[in-house]
Biopython code that builds the backbone (N, CA, C, O; Angstrom):
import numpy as np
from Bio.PDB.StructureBuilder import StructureBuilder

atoms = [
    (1, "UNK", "N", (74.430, 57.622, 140.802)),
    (1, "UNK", "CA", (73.951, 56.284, 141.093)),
    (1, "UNK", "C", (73.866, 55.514, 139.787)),
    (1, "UNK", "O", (73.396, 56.007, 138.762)),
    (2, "UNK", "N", (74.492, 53.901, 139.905)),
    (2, "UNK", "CA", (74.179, 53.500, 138.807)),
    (2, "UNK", "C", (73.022, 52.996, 138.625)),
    (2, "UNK", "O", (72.208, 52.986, 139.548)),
    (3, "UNK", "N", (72.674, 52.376, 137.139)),
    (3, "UNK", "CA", (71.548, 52.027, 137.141)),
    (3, "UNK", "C", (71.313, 50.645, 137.518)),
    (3, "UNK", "O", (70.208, 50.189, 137.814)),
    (4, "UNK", "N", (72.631, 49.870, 137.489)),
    (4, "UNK", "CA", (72.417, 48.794, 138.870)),
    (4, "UNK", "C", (71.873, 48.762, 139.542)),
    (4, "UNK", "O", (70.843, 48.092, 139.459)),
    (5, "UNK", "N", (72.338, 49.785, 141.187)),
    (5, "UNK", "CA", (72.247, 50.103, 141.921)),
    (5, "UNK", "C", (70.418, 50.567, 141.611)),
    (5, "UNK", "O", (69.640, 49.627, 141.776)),
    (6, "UNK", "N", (70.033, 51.397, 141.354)),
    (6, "UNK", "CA", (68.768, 51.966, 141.378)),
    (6, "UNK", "C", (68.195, 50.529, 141.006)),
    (6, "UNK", "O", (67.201, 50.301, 141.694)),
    (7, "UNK", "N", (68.483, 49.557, 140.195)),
    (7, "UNK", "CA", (67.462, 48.161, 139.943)),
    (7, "UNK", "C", (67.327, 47.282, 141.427)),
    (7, "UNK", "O", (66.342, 46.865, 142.036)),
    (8, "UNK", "N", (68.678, 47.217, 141.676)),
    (8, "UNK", "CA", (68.938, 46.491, 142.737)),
    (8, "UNK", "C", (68.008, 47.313, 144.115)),
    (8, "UNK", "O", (67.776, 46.527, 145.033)),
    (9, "UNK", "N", (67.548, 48.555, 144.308)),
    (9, "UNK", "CA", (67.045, 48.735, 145.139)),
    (9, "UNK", "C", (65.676, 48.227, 144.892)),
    (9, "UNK", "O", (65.157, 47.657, 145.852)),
    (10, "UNK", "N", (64.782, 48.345, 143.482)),
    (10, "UNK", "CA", (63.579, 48.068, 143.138)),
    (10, "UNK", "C", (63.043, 47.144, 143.295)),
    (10, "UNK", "O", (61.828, 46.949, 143.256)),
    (11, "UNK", "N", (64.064, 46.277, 143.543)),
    (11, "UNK", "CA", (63.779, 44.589, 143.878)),
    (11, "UNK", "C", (63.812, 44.242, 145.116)),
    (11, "UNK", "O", (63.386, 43.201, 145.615)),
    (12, "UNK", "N", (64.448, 45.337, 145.739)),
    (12, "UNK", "CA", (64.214, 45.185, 147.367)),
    (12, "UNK", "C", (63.912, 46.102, 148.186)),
    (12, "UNK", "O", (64.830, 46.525, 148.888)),
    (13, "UNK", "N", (62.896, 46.538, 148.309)),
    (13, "UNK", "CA", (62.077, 48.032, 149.106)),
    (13, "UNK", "C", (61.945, 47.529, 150.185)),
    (13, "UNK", "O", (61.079, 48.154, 150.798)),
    (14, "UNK", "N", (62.488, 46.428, 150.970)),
    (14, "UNK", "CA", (62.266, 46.478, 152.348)),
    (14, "UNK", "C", (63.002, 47.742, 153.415)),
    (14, "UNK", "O", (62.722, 48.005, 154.584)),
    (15, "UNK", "N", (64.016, 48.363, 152.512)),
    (15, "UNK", "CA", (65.178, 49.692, 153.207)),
    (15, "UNK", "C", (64.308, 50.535, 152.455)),
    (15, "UNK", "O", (63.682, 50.310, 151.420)),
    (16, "UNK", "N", (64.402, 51.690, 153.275)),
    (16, "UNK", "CA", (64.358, 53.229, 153.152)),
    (16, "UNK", "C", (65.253, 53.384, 151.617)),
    (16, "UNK", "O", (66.026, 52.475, 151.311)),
    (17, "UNK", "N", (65.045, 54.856, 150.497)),
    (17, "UNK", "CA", (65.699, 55.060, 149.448)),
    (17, "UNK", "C", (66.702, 56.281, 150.072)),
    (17, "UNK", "O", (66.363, 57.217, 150.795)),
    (18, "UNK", "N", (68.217, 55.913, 149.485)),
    (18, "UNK", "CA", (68.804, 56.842, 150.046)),
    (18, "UNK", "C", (68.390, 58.172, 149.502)),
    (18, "UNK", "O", (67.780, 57.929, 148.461)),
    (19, "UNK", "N", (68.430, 59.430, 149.703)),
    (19, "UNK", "CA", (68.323, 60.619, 148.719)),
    (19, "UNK", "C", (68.460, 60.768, 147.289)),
    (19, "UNK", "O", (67.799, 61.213, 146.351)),
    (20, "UNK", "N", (70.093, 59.970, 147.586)),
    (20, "UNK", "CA", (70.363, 60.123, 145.959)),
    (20, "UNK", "C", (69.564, 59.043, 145.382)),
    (20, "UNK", "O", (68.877, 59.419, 144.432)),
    (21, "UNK", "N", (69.464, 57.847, 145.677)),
    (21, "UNK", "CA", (68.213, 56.867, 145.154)),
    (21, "UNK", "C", (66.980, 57.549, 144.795)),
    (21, "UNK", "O", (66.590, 57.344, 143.645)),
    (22, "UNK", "N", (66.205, 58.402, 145.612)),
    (22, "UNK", "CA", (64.987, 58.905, 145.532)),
    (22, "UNK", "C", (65.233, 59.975, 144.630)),
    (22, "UNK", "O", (64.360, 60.353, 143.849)),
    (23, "UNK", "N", (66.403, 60.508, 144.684)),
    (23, "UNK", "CA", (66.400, 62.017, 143.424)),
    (23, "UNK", "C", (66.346, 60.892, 141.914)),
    (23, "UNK", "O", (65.584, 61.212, 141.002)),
    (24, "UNK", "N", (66.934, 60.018, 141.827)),
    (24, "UNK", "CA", (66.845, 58.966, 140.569)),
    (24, "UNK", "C", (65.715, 58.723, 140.113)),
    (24, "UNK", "O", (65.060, 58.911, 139.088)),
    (25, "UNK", "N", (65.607, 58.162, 141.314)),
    (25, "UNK", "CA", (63.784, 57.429, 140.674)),
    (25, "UNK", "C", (62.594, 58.793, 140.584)),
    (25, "UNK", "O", (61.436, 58.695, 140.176)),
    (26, "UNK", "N", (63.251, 59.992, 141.072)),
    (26, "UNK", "CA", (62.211, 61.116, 141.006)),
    (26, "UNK", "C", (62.438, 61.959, 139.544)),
    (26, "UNK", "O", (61.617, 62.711, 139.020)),
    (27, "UNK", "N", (63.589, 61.664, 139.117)),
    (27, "UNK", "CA", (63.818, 62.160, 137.435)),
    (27, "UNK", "C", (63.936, 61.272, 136.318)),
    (27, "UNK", "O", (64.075, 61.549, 135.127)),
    (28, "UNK", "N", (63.830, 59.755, 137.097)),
    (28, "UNK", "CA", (63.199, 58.874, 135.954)),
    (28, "UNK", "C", (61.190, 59.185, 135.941)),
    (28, "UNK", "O", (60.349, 59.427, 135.076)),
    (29, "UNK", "N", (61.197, 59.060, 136.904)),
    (29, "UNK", "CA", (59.132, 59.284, 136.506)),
    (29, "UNK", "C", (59.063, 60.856, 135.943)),
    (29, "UNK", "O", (58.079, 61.344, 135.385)),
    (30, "UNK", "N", (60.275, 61.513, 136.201)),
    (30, "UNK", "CA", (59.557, 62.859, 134.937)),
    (30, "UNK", "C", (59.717, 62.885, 133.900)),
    (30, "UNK", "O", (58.948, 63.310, 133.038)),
    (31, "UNK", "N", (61.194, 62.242, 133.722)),
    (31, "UNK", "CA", (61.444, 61.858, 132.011)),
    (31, "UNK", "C", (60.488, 61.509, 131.228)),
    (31, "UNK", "O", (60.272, 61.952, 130.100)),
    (32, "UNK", "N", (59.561, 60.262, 132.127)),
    (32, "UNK", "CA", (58.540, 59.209, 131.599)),
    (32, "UNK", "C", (57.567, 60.132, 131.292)),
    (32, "UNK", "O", (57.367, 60.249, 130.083)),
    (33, "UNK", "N", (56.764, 60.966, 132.166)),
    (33, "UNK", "CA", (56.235, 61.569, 132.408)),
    (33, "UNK", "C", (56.267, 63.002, 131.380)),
    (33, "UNK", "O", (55.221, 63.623, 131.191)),
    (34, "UNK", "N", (57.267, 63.338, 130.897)),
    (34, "UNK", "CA", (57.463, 64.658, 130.260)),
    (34, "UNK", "C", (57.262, 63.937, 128.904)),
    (34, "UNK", "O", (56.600, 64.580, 128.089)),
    (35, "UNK", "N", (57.840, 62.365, 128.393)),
    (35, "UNK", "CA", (57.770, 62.118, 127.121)),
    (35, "UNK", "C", (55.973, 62.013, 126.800)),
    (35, "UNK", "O", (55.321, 62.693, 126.008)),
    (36, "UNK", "N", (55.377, 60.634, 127.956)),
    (36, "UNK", "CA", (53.712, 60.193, 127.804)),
    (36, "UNK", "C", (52.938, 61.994, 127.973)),
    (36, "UNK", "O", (51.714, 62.076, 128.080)),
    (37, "UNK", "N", (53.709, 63.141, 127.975)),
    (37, "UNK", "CA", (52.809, 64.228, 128.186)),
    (37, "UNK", "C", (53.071, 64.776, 126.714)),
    (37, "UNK", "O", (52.210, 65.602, 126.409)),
    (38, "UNK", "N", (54.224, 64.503, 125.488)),
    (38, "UNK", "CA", (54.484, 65.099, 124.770)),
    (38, "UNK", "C", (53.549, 64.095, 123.421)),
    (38, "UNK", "O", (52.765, 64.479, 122.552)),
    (39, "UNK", "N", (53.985, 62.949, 123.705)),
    (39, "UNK", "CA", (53.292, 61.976, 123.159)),
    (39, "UNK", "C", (51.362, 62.053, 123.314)),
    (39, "UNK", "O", (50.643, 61.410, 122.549)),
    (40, "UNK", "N", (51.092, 62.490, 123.859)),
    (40, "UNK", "CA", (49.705, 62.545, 124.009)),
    (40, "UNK", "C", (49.203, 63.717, 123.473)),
    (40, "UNK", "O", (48.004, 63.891, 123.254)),
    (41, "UNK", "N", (50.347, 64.782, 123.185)),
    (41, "UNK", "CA", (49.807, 66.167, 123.021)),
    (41, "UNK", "C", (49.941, 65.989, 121.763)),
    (41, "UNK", "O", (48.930, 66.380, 121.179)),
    (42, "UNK", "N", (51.055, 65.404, 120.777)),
    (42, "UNK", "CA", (51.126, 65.111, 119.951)),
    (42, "UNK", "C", (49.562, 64.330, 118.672)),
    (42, "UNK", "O", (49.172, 64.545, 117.525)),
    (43, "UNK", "N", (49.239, 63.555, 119.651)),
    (43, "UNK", "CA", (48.015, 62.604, 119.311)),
    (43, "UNK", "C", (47.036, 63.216, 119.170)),
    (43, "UNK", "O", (46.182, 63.079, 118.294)),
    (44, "UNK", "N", (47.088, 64.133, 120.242)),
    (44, "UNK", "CA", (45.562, 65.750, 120.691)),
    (44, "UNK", "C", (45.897, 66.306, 118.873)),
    (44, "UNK", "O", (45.078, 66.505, 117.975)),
    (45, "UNK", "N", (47.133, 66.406, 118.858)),
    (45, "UNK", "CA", (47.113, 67.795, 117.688)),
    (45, "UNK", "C", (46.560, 67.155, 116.339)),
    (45, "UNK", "O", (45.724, 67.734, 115.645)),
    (46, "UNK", "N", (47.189, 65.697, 115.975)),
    (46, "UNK", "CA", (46.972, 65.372, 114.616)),
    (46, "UNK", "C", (45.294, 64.800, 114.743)),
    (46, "UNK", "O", (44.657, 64.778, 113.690)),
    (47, "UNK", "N", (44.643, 64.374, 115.947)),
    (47, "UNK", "CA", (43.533, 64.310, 116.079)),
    (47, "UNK", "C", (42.705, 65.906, 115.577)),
    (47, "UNK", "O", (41.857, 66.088, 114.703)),
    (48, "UNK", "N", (43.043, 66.416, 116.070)),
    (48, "UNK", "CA", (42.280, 67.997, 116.092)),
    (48, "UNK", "C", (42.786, 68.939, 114.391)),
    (48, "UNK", "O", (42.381, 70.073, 114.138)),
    (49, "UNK", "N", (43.729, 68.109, 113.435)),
    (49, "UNK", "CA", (44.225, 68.887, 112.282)),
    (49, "UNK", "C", (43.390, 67.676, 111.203)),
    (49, "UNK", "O", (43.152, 67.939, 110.024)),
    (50, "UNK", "N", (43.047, 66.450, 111.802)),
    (50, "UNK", "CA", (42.264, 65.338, 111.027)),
    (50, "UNK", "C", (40.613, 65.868, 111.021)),
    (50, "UNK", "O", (39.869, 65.988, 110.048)),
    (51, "UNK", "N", (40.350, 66.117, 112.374)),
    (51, "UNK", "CA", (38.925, 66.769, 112.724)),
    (51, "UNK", "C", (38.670, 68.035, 111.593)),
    (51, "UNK", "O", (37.698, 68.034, 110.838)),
    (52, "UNK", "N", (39.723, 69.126, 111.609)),
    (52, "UNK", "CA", (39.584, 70.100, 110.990)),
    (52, "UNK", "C", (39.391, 69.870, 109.767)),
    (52, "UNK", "O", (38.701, 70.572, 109.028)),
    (53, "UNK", "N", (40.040, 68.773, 109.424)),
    (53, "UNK", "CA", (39.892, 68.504, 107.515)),
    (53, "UNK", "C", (38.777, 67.664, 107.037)),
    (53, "UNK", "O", (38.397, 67.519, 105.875)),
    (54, "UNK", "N", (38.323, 67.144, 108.095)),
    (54, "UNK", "CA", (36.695, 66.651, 107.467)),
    (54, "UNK", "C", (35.653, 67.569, 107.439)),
    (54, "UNK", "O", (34.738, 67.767, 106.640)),
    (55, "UNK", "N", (36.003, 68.108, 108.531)),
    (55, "UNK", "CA", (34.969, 69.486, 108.595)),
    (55, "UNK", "C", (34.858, 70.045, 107.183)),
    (55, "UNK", "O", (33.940, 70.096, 106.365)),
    (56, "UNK", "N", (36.475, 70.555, 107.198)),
    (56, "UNK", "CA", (36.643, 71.530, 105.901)),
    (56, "UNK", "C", (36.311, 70.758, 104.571)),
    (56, "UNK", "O", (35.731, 71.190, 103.575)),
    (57, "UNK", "N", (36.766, 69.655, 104.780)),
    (57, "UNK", "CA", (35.720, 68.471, 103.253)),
    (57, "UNK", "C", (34.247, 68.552, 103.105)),
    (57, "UNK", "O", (33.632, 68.851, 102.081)),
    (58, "UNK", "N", (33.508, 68.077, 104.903)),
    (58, "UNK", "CA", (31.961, 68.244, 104.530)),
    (58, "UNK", "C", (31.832, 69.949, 103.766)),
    (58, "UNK", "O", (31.734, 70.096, 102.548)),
    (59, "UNK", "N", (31.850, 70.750, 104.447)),
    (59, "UNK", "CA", (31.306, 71.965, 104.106)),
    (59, "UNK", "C", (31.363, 72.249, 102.805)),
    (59, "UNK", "O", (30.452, 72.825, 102.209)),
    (60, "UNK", "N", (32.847, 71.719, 102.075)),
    (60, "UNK", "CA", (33.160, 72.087, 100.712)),
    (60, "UNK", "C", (32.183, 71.154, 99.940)),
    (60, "UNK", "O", (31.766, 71.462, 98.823)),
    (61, "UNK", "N", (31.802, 69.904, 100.630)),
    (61, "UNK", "CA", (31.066, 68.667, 99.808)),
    (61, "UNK", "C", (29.427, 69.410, 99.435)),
    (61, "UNK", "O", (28.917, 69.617, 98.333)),
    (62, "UNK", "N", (28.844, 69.716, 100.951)),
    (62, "UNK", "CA", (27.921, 70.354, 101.494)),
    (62, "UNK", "C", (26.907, 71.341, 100.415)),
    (62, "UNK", "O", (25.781, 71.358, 99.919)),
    (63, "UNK", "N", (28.292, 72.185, 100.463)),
    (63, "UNK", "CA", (27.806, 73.226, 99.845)),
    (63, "UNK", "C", (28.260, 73.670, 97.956)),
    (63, "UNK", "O", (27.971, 74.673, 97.304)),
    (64, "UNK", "N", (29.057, 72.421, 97.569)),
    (64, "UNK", "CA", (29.052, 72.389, 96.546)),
    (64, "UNK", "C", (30.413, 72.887, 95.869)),
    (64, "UNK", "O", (30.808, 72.712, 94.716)),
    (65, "UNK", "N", (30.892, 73.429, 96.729)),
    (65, "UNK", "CA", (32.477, 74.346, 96.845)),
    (65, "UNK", "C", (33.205, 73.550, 96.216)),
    (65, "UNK", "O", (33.314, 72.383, 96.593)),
    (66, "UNK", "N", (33.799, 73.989, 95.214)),
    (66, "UNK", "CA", (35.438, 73.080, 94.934)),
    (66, "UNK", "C", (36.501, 73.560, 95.985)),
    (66, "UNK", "O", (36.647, 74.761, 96.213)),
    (67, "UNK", "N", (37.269, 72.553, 96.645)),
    (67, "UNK", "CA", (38.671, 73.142, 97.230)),
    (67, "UNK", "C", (39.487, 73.882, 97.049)),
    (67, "UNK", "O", (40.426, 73.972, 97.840)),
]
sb = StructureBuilder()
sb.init_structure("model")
sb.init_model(0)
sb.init_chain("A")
sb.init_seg("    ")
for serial, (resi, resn, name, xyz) in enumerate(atoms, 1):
    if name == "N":
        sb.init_residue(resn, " ", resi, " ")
    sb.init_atom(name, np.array(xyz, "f"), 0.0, 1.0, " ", f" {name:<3s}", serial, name[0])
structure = sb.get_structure()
């Protein structure tokens, strides 16, 4: 299916999606879906390696520790 075709249906949902229409639009929302899940995990990690390094700063500050 082109991607014409798949626009041209989006603009008009008054018809049923043929199969192959619905297999389209069902591996465009995972694409989307697999990137906003990689992208977020991404954000989790450098959040959680930023967290770790203040930690590891207070304690060294804390307690007097050189790095």
């Amino acid at each position: 299916m082109s991607a014409e075709e798949l626009k041209s249906y989006r603009l008009n949902s008054m018809e049923e999606p043929t199969d192959e229409m619905l297999e389209a639009i069902m591996l465009g929302v995972q694409e989307t879906a697999r990137k906003t899940t990689a992208k977020a995990k991404a954000e989790l990690d450098r959040r959680f390696e930023e967290a770790k390094r203040q930690i590891k700063e207070y304690r060294q500050q804390s307690h007097g520790m050189q790095p």
